[in-house]
C-alpha positions in Angstrom: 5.9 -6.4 11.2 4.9 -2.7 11.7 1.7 -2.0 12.3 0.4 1.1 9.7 -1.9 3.6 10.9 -4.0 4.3 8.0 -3.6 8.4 9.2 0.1 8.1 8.6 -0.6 7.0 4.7 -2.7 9.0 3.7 -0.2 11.7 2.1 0.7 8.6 -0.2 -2.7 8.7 -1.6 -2.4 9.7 -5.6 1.2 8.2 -6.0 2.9 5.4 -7.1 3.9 3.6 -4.8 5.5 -0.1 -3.6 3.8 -2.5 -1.1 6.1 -5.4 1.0 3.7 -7.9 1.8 4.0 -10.1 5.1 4.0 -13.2 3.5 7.0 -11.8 1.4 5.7 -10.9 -2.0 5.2 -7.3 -3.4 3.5 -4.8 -5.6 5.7 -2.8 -7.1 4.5 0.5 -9.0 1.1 0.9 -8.3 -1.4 3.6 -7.8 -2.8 4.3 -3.8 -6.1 4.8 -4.7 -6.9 5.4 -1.0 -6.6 4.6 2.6 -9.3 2.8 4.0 -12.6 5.0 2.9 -15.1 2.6 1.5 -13.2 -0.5 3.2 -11.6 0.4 6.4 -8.6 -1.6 7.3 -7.3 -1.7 3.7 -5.8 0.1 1.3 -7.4 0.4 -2.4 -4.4 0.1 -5.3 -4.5 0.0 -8.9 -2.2 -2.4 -10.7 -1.7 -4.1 -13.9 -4.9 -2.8 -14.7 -6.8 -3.9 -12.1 -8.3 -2.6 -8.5 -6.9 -4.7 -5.3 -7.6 -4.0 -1.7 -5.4 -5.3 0.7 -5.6 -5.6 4.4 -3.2 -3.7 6.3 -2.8 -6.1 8.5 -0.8 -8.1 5.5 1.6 -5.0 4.9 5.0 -5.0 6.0 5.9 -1.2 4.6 5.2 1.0 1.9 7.2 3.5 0.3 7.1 6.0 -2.4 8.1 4.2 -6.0 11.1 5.3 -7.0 12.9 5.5 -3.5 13.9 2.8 -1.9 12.8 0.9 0.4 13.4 -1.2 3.6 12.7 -5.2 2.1 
């Protein structure tokens, strides 16, 4: 599993995007809030009408919604 560096995700920030998780679900088309901030070592998405934070350290990759991506 890669390891993110929270610098390197930044530019996703704003967008939609899609989260692999390591224990091999996903969120699919959801907003990236932001990249650690108030909670460092997460990153804050907006889903289904809800807020999430989830630990980086349980994300396998993340890619742009609407390209594909590697899982």
């Amino acid at each position: 599993m890669p390891q993110h560096d929270p610098g390197q995700l930044k530019h996703l920030e704003g967008l939609r995007v899609c989260l692999a998780l390591s224990d091999g679900s996903r969120i699919d088309d959801c907003e990236l809030v932001a990249v650690g901030g108030a909670s460092p070592g997460h990153l804050w998405v907006h889903a289904n009408g809800s807020d999430a934070f989830v630990p980086l350290t349980h994300v396998a990759d993340v890619w742009e919604a609407g390209r594909r991506g590697r899982g």
